[in-house]
C-alpha positions in Angstrom: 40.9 -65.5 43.0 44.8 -65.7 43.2 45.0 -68.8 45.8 48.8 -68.8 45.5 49.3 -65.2 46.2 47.1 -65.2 49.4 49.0 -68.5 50.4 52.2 -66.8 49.5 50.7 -63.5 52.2 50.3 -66.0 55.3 53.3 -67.5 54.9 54.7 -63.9 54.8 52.7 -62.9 58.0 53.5 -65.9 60.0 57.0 -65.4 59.6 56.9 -61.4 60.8 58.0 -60.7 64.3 55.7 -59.4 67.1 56.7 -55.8 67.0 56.1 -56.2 62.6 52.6 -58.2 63.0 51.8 -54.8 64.9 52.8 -52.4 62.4 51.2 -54.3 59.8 48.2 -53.8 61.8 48.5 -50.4 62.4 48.9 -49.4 58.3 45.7 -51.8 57.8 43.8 -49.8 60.4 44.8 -46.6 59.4 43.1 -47.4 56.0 40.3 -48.3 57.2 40.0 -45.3 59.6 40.4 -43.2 56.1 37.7 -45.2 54.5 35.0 -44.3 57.3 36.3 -40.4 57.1 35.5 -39.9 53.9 31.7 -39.6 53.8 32.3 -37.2 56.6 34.8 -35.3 54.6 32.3 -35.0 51.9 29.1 -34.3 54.3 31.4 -31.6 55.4 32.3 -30.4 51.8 29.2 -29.9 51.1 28.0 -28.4 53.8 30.1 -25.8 52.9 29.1 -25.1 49.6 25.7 -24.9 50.4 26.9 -22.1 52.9 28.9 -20.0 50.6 25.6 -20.6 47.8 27.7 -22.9 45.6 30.7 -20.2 45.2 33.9 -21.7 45.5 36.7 -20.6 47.6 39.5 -19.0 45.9 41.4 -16.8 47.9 43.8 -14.4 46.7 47.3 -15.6 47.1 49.1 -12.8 46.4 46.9 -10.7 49.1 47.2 -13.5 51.8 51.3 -13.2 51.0 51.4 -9.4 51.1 49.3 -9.7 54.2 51.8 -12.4 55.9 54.7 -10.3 55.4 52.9 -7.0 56.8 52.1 -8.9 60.2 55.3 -10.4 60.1 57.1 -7.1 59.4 55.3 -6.0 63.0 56.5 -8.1 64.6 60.0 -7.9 63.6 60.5 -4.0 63.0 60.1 -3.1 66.6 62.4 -5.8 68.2 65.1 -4.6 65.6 64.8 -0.9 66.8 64.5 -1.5 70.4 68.1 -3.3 70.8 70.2 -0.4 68.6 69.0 2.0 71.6 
C-alpha cells in the first residue's frame, strides 16, 4: 500500500473548497453508477442476441444514408417549390 500517496490525497481533499469537495463527489458517484450498469448493459446485450438467434447486427450504412437523404429530400423539396409561387 502506498501510505504516503493516500496521506498526500487527504491533505489534497481537506484543503478543496465546498463547492470542489462536491464535484469530487459527484465524478466518484458517477463511477460507481457506471459500475452497477454494466451487468445490466450486458443482461441487456444478451438478451438481444438470443432474440436475433446469435446474428449480429450490421446494418447497411450506405442504405440507412441513401434512406436519410430521401426523407430529408421530402421534406425539403416541397417547402422550396411552395415559396417561388
Amino acid at each position: 500500500m502506498n501510505i504516503q500517496l493516500v496521506e498526500s490525497l487527504a491533505n489534497a481533499i481537506k484543503a478543496l473548497s465546498t463547492e470542489e469537495r462536491e464535484l469530487l463527489n459527484q465524478k466518484l458517484t458517477y463511477q460507481s453508477h457506471w459500475q452497477n450498469l454494466r451487468p445490466k448493459i450486458l443482461a441487456n446485450a444478451q438478451a438481444i442476441q438470443q432474440r436475433r438467434n446469435g446474428q449480429y447486427f450490421d446494418p447497411d450504412i450506405d442504405q440507412i444514408i441513401y434512406q436519410v437523404r430521401e426523407e430529408r429530400d421530402q421534406q425539403l423539396l416541397p417547402d422550396s417549390f411552395s415559396s417561388e409561387e
